[in-house]
C-alpha positions in Angstrom: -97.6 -73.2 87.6 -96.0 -71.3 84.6 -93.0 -73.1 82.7 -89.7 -71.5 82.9 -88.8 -70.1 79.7 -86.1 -68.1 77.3 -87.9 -64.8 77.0 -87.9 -65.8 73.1 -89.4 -69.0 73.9 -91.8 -66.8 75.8 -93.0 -64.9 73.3 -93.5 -68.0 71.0 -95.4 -69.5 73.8 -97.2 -66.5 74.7 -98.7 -66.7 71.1 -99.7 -70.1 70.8 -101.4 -71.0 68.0 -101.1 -68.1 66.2 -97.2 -68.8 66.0 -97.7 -71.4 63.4 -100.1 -69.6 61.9 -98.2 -66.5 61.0 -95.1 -66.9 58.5 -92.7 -65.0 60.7 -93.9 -64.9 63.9 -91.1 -66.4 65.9 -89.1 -63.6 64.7 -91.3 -60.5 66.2 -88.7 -59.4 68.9 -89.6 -60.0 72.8 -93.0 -58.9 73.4 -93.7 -56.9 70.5 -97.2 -56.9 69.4 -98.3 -58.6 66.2 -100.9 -56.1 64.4 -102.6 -59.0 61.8 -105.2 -59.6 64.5 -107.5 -56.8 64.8 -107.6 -52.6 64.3 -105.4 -52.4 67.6 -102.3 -49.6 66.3 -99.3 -51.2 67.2 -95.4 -49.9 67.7 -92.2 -51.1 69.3 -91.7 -50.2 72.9 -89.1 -48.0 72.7 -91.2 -45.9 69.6 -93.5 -44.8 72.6 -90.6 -43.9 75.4 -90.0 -47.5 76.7 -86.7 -49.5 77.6 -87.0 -52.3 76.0 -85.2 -54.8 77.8 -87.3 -53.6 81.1 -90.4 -55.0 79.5 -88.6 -58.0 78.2 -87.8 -58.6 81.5 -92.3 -59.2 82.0 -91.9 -62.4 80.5 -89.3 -63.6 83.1 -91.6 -62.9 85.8 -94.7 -64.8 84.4 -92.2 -67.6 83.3 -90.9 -67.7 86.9 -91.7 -71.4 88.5 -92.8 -69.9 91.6 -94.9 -67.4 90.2 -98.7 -67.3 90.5 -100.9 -68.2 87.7 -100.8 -65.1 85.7 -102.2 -65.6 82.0 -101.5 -62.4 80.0 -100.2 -59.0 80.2 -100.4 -56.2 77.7 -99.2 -52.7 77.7 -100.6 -49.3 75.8 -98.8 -46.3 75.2 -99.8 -43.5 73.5 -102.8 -45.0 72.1 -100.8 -48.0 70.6 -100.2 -51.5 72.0 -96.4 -52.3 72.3 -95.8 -55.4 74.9 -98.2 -58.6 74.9 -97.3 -61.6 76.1 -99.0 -64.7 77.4 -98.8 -68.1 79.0 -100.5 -71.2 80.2 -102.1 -71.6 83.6 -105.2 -73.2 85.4 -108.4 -71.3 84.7 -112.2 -71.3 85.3 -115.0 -70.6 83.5 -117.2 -68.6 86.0 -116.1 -70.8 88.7 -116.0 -74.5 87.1 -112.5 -75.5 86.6 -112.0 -75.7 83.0 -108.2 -77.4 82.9 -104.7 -75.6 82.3 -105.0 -73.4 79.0 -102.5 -72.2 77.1 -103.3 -68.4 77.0 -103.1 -66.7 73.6 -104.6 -63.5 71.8 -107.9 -64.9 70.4 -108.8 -66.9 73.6 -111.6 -65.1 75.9 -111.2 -65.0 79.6 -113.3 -64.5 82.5 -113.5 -60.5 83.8 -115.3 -61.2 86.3 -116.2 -57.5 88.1 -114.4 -55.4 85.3 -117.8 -56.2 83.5 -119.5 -53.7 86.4 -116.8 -50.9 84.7 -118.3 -52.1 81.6 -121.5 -51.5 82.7 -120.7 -48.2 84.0 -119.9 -47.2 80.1 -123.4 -48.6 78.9 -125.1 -46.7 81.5 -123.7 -43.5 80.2 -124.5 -44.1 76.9 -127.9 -45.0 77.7 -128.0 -41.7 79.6 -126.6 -40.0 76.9 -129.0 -40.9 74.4 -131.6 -39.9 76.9 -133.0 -43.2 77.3 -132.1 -42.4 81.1 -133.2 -39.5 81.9 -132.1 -38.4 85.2 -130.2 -40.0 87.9 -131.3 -38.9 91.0 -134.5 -41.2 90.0 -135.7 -44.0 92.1 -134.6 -47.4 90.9 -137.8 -48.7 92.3 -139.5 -46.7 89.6 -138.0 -48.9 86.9 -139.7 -52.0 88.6 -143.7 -51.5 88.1 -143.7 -55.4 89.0 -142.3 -54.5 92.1 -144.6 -52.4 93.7 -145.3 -54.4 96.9 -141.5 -53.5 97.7 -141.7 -49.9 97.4 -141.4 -48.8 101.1 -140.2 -45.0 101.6 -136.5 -46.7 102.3 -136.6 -48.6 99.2 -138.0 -45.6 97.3 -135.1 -43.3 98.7 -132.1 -45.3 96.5 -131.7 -43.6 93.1 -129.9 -44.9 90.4 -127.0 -43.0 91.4 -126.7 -44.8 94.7 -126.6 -47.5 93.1 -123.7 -46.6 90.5 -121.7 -45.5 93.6 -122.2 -48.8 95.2 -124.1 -46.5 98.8 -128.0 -47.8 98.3 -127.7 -48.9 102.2 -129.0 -52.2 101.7 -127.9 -54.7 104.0 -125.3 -56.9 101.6 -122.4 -59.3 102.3 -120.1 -61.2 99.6 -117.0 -61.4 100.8 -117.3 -64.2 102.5 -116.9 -67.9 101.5 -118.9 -68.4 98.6 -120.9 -71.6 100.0 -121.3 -69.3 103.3 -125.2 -69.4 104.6 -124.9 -65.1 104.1 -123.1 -64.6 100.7 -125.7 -62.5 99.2 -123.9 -62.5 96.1 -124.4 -66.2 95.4 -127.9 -66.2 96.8 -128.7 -63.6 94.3 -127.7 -65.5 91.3 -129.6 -68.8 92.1 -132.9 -66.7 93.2 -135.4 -67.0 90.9 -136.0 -63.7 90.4 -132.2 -62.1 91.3 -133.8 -58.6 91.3 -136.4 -58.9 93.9 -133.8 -60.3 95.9 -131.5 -57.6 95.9 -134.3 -54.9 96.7 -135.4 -57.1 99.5 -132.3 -56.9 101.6 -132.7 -54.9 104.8 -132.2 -50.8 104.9 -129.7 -49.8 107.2 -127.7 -46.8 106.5 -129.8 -43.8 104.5 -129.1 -44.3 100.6 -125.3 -41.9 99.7 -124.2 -41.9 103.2 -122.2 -45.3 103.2 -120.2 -48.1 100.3 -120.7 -51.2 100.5 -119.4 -53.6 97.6 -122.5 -54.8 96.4 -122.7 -56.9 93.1 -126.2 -56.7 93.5 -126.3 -53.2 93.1 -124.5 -53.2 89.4 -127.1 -56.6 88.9 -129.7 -53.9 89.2 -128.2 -51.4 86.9 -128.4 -54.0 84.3 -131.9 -54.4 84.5 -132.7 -51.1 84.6 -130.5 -50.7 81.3 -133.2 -53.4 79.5 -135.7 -51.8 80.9 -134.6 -48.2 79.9 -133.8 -49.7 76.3 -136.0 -51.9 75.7 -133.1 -54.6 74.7 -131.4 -56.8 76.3 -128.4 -56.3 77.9 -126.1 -57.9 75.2 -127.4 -56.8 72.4 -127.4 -53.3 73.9 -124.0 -54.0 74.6 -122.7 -54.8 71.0 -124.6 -52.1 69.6 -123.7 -49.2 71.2 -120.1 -50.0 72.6 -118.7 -53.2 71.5 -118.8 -53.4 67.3 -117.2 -49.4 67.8 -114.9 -50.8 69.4 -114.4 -53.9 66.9 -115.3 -56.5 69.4 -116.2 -59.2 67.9 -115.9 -62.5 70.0 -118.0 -61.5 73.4 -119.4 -64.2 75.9 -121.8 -63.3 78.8 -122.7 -65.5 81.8 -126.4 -65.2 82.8 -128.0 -65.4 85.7 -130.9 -67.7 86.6 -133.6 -65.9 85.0 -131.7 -66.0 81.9 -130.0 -62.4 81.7 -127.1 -61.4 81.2 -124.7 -61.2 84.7 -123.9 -57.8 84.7 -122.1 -58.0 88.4 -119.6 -60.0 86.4 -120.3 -62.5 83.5 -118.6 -60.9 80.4 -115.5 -62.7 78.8 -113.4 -60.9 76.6 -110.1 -61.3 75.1 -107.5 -59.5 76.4 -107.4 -57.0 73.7 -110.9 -56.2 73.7 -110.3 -55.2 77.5 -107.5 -52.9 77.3 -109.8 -51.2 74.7 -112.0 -50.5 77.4 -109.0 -49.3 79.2 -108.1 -47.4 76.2 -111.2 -45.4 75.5 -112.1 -44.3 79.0 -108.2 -42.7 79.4 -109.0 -41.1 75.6 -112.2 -39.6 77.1 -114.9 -41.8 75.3 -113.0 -41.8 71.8 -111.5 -44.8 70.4 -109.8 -44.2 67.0 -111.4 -40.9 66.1 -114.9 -42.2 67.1 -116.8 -41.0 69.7 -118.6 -44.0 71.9 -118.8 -42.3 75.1 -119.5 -38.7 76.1 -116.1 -37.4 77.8 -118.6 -35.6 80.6 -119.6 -39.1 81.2 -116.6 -40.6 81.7 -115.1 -37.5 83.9 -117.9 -38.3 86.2 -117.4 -42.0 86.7 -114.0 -41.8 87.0 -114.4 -39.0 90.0 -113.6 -40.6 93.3 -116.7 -39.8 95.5 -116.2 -42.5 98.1 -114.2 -44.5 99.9 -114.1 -47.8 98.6 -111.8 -51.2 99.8 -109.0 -47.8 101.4 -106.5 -46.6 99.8 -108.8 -46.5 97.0 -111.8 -44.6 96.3 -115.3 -45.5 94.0 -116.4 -43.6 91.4 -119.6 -44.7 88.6 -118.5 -48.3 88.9 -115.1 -47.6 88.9 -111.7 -47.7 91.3 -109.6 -44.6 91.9 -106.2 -45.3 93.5 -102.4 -44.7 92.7 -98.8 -46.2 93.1 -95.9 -45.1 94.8 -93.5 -45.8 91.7 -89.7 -44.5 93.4 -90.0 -40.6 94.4 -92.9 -40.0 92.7 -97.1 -40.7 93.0 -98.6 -42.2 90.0 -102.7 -41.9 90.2 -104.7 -44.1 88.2 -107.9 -45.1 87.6 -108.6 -49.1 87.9 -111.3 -52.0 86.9 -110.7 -54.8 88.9 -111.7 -58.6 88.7 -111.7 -61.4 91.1 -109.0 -63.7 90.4 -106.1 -61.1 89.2 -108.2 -59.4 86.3 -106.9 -55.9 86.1 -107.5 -52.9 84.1 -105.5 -49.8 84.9 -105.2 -46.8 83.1 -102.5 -44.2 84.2 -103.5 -40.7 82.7 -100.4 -39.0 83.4 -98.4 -41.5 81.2 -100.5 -41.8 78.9 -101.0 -45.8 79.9 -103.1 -48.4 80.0 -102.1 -51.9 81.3 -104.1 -55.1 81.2 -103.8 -58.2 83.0 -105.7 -61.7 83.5 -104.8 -64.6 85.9 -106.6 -67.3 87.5 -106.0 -66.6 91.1 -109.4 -66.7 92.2 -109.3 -68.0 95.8 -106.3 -66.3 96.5 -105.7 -64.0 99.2 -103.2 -61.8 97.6 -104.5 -61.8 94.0 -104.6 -58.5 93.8 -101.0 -58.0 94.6 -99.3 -59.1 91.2 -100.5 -57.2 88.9 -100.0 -54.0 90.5 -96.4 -55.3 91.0 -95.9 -55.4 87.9 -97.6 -52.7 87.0 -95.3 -50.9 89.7 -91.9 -53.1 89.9 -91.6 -53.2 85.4 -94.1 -51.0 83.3 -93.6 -47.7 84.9 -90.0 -47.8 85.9 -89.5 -48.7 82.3 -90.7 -45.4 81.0 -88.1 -43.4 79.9 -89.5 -40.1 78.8 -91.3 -37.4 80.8 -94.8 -38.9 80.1 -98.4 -38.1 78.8 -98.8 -36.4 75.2 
């Protein structure tokens, strides 16, 4: 549970270590962001159209003793990050308990499935720099080893089907974790998590139904190394990470030693609303382009229905808010446990959140409440630039 605190005390605590670190930094006024730690461009709220005393009032609800165990929150405007706070909460690292952390800008945290957005990004660079050629192509193809398991069903799911999340593949992991029929956790302690996921049953045609299949992004990682000829991390840093002046980047691997690309990156806060960041700029992160903007148009383009209201696009979520008398759309990466990406193209916005609530039912309910109840109300100008 969070400690109650002043907002100033908040923003003290919300930096941790850093605090005594930086000559001044008990001064920076309620939520402001500190710009000594990286290339982020920073600015006051109200510089880029916010109240703010709304924002402020962010730290209140984390600091609330019956709120859940949010760990950060940071808000982007207009390219530049303006609110950032913190706090200390019970965490895990990829499901072992690791103890009550105090949260603070250089500490990583578990993304759990925003690494499968993540993915998405690599995958377009990959098929940008024609590594991939074309993705109507069989994803069996990339598995030579595999050829006992290439039955006409099997050879009908392309790599697109499988960046949609519709190769028709019998595939369940939404139940308990422990559960006799969690394909998700089966995969990760099979020996070889590939075979398993292309030996699950056919039974709807390939495109014709989504199903949220971890298994499916696990697969678009391997054919990544395959495709490059790397492995996934080092692909990773290369091509989207050090553009994006990432430096500290942890991934989980899965039994065979690779890297989990269902869900194993950690990354600091930061580093994740730069993801968030770059896809709303179109691929470009300070001048630079990392990803092609035709790329990111079509994984953002909601092509099925995914857990309703929202829709799926290349690996990512495509919903909106109901923010007073208005619709906000945005476009979403979304973690178990509360990690949340969303990037709100009309207002030029990206908002970031971690938490540790994985095994609760609502999780996904607090950050979009504060996305919904505090960021957006507290815009006060007519939006996107």
């Amino acid at each position: 549970m969070l400690r109650p605190l002043s907002l100033a005390a908040m923003l003290v605590a919300g930096l941790g270590l850093l605090a005594a670190t930086w000559p001044g930094a008990a001064d920076i006024p309620c939520g402001e962001a500190p710009d000594i730690l990286d290339d982020w461009d920073v600015a006051t709220p109200a510089s880029v159209g916010f109240d703010p005393a709304a924002l402020c009032a962010i730290g209140a609800r984390l600091a609330d003793p019956n709120a859940p165990n949010l760990h950060s929150l940071l808000v982007i405007r207009h390219g530049r990050l303006v609110y950032e706070t913190y706090a200390e909460g019970r965490d895990e690292r990829w499901g072992r308990d690791i103890g009550v952390i105090a949260y603070d800008a250089r500490r990583l945290h578990d993304m759990r499935s925003v690494t499968k957005s993540v993915v998405s990004l690599l995958f377009g660079i990959a098929f940008e720099r024609n590594a991939i050629k074309d993705l109507d192509a069989p994803a069996i193809g990339f598995f030579p080893e595999y050829a006992d398991l290439a039955t006409p069903d099997i050879n009908r799911i392309t790599l697109k089907h499988l960046l949609t999340m519709t190769p028709g593949l019998a595939w369940s992991e939404g139940g308990p974790w422990f559960g006799p029929t969690n394909d998700e956790r089966l995969m990760y302690e099979a020996t070889d998590p590939y075979r398993y996921v292309f030996t699950r049953r056919p039974i709807y045609a390939p495109g014709t139904r989504w199903e949220y299949s971890s298994g499916a992004t696990t697969l678009l990682g391997a054919v990544l190394q395959k495709a490059i000829g790397r492995q996934l991390p080092d692909f990773a840093r290369e091509a989207l990470f050090e553009p994006l002046g990432m430096r500290e980047v942890e991934w989980i691997t899965l039994g065979n030693g690779d890297a989990a690309a269902g869900g194993g990156l950690r990354l600091k806060p930061r580093d994740m609303a730069k993801i968030g960041q770059l896809v709303l700029a179109g691929g470009i992160w300070q001048g630079r382009r990392v990803v092609s903007e035709e790329w990111i148009r079509q994984s953002i383009e909601p092509r099925f229905e995914g857990w309703l209201p929202m829709r799926y696009g290349y690996q990512w979520w495509v919903g909106g808010s109901k923010v007073g008398d208005r619709s906000v759309p945005w476009i979403a990466a979304i973690g178990l446990g509360g990690q949340r990406l969303f990037i709100v193209p009309s207002l030029d916005l990206v908002v970031a959140s971690t938490a540790g609530l994985y095994r609760e039912a609502d999780q996904g309910y607090y950050a979009r409440a504060i996305l919904e109840d505090d960021v957006i109300p507290a815009i006060r100008d007519a939006g996107a630039r």
